[in-house]
N, C-alpha and C positions, 0 to 999 in steps of 0.2 A: 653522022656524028652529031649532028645536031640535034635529029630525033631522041637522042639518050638524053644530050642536055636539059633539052623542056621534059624526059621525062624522069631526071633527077630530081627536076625546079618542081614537080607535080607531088614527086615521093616526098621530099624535104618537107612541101607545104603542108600537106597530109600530116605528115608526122607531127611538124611543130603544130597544128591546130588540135591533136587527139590528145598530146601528152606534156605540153608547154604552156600555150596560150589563156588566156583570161576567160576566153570562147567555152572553151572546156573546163575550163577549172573549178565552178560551182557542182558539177556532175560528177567529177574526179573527185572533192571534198566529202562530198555526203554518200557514193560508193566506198572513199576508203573508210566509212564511219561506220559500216556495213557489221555486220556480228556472221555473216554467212562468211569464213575464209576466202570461197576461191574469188568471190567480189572482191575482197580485199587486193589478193594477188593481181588478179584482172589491173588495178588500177595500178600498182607496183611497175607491172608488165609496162602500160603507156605510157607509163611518166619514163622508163628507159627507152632512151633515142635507136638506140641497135636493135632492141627487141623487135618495138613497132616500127621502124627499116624494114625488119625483115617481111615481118607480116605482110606489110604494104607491096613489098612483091611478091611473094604469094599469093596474094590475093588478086594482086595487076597480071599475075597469068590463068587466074582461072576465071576472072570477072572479064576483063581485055584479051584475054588471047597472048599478051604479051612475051615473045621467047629471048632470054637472051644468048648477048652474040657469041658465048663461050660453051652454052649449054643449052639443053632446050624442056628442063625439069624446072618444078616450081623451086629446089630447094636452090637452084643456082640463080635463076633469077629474084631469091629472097636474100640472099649472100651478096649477089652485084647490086641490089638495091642499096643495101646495110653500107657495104662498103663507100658507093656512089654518097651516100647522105650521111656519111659522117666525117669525109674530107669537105664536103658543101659546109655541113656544121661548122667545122674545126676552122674554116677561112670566114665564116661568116661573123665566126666569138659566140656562138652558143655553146651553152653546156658542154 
């Protein structure tokens, strides 16, 4: 139980640094300022907290190996990421 917890606390951090934070936010600026569409979109994409949730476990099962406990496809463990980090969100007062 624990090992999910530090790896909600991993997916949340992830998240809020790609699509929230200050960190990011001059590269988010001048990609959505982009004339190319799907750069635009891209950046649309990381600023929503569910979207890049999900990514972020998809990705933690093909980068990590990571399977989750219900499922052992990437799209399930992109679903229990989403879900895990956006009750995290929801109690922490983010977005």
């Amino acid at each position: 139980m624990l090992y999910w917890a530090g790896y909600f606390l991993v997916g949340l951090g992830i998240t809020y640094v790609l699509g929230w934070s200050k960190i990011s936010l001059p590269f988010r600026e001048a990609a959505g300022r982009s004339k190319f569409a799907p750069i635009r979109l891209l950046v649309t994409l990381l600023e929503c907290p569910a979207c890049t949730s999900f990514w972020v476990g998809v990705a933690a099962y093909y980068l990590m190996g990571i399977r989750a406990p219900f499922g052992s496809g990437p799209i399930a463990l992109g679903l229990f990421t989403l879900a895990g980090n956006l009750l995290l969100a929801q109690q922490a007062g983010m977005k």
